[in-house]
N, C-alpha and C positions, 0 to 999 in steps of 0.2 A: 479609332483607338481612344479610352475612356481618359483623360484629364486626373483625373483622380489620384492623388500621391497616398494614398492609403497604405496600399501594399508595400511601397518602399519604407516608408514610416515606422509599420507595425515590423516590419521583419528586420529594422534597426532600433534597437531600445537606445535612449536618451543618454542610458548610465554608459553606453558602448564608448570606443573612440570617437571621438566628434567628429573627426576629418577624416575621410578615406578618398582612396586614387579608385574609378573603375571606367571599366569601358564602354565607353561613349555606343551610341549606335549606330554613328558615323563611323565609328571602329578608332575614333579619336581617344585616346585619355581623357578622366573628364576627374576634379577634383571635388568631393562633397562635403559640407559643412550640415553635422548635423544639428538642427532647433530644436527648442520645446516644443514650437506649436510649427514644424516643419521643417525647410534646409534650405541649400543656398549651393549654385554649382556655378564650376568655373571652367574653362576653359586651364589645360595645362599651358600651350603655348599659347603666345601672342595675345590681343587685349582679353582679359578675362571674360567678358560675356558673348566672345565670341562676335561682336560687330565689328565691321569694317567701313569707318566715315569714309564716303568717296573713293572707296577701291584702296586704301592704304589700312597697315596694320592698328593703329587706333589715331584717334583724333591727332595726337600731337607728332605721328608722322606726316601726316596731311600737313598742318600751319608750317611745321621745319619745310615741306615741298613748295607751299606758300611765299614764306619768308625766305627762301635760296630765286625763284622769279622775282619778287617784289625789289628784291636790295634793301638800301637805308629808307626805304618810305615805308615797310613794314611795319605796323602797329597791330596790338591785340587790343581789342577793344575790350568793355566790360562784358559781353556774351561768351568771348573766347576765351577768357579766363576761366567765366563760371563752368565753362563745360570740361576746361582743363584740369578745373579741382575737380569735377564729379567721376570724370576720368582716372585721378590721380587716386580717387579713393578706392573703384574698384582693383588698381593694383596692391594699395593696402588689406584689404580686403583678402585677398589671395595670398600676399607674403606671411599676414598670421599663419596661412594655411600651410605654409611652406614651415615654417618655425616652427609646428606641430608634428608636421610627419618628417620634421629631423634632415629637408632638403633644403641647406643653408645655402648652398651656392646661388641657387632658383630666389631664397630670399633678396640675396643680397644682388643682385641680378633686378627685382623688381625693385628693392630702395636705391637703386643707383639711378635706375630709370626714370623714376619719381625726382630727385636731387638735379637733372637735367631738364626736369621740365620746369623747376622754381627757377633753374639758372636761365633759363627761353625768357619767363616773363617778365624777369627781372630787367630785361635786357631788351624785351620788347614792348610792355605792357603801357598805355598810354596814359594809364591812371595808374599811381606809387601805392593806392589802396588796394588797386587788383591785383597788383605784384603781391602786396603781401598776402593777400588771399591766401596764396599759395606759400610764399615763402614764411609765411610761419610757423611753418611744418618740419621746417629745414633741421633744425637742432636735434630733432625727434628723429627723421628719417637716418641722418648722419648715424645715429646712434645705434639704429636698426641695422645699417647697414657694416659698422663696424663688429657689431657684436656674431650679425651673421657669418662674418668671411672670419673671423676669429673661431667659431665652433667648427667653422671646416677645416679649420686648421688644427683644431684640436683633435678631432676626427682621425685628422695623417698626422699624426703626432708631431705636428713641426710646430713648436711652443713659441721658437720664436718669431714665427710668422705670426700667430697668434696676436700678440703682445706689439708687433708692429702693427696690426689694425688696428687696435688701443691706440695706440698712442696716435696715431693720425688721425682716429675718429674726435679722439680729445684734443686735437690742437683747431680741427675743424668746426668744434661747436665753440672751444672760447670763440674761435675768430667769427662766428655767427653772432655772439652776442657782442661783439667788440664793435660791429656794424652796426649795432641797433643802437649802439651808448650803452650798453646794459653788462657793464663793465664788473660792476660793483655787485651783480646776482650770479656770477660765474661759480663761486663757489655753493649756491646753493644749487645748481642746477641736478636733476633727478640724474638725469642722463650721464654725466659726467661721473657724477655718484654708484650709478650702475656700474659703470666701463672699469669703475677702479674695481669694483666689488668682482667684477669678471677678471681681474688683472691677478690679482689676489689669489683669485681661483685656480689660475693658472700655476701660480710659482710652488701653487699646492702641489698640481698634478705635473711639472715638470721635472724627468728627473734628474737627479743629482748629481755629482760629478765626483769621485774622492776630496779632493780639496775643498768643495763645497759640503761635503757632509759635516768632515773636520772644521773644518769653520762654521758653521752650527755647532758644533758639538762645544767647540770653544767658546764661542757667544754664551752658551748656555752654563757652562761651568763656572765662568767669570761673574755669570749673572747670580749662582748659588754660591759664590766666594768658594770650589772649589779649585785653588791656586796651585794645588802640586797637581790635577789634574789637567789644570788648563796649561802648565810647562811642559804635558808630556804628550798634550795635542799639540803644540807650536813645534816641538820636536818631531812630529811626525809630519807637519806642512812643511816644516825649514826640509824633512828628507825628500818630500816629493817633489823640492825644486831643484834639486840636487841632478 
């Protein structure tokens, strides 16, 4: 069988969707990212390129089987971090891909996965520099991970499930930066920034209740000084409590 990705190439143009789901010839799913100068395929389930360290589903199931034998003498040295990030990134790697063909749960699924391996090495790592290795990702992934389980929720129209993965994704990254002393950059952070920007979005598309339209409505007349208008929207919330 020829090597050659030629024909997959030519018979997917660039300008196409970049990511598609197709059928492996294992008969597996297989997810493809398309390149300019080629692509990049993943495995749907379990570690993305499809290896298995040691007969487990990817490396950092192996060290947790590891670290449950070993007890309190378990360390990760500097080699098992480095392969933990390299790990960590091909599930990065695949969560864009997930974020692209609109399958949020599978994203947030692989940033949750990822947010448990910073918390392994944080916990195991015997050098505080390989811990961050990894955990300087954390703010990032949190944020990945919030914004995914919020679009699925927006998805099942349940807004305020939404809006609660907001708000917990953002109380998780100050508290990221709150451990680092980096106190005082919380408000500049991208990601926080983001989350509001999606929060916002939300209260766009949630909808409205009678009393909440009329209190808009109110806000809004008060705000143009119309005063006999705004007594006959109060009068109309004073009736709905009635």
């Amino acid at each position: 069988m020829s090597s050659d990705i030629s024909a997959i190439l030519n018979s997917w143009p660039v300008e196409d969707p970049a990511v598609r789901v197709i059928q492996g010839v294992d008969g597996r799913p297989k997810i493809q990212r398309r390149l300019p100068l080629g692509l990049l395929q993943f495995e749907l389930e379990g570690r993305p390129d499809g290896v298995r360290p040691s007969g487990f589903d990817s490396y950092f199931d192996y060290l947790k089987h590891m670290a449950q034998g070993a007890g309190e003498e378990f360390q990760l040295g500097h080699d098992e971090c480095q392969s933990l990030a390299a790990e960590a990134l091909l599930y990065y790697q695949r969560r864009l891909c997930f974020f692209e063909l609109g399958n949020y749960k599978r994203a947030a699924s692989d940033a949750e996965r990822n947010l448990e391996v910073f918390a392994f090495a944080r916990s195991y790592a015997s050098d505080e520099d390989d811990a961050r290795l990894l955990d300087q990702y954390r703010g990032f992934v949190i944020y990945h991970r919030a914004r995914a389980e919020s679009l699925d929720s927006i998805e099942q129209q349940d807004f305020g499930a939404a809006v609660e993965s907001i708000v917990r994704g953002r109380v998780e990254i100050e508290e990221f930066y709150r451990e680092y002393g980096l106190s005082d950059q919380i408000g500049d952070s991208d990601e926080i920034q983001q989350l509001e920007a999606l929060r916002q979005r939300i209260e766009e598309l949630r909808p409205r209740d009678r009393r909440e339209q009329l209190e808009e409505k109110l806000n809004d007349a008060i705000r143009r000084e119309q005063y006999e208008l705004a007594a006959e929207i109060r009068d109309q919330i004073r009736l709905l409590g009635q």
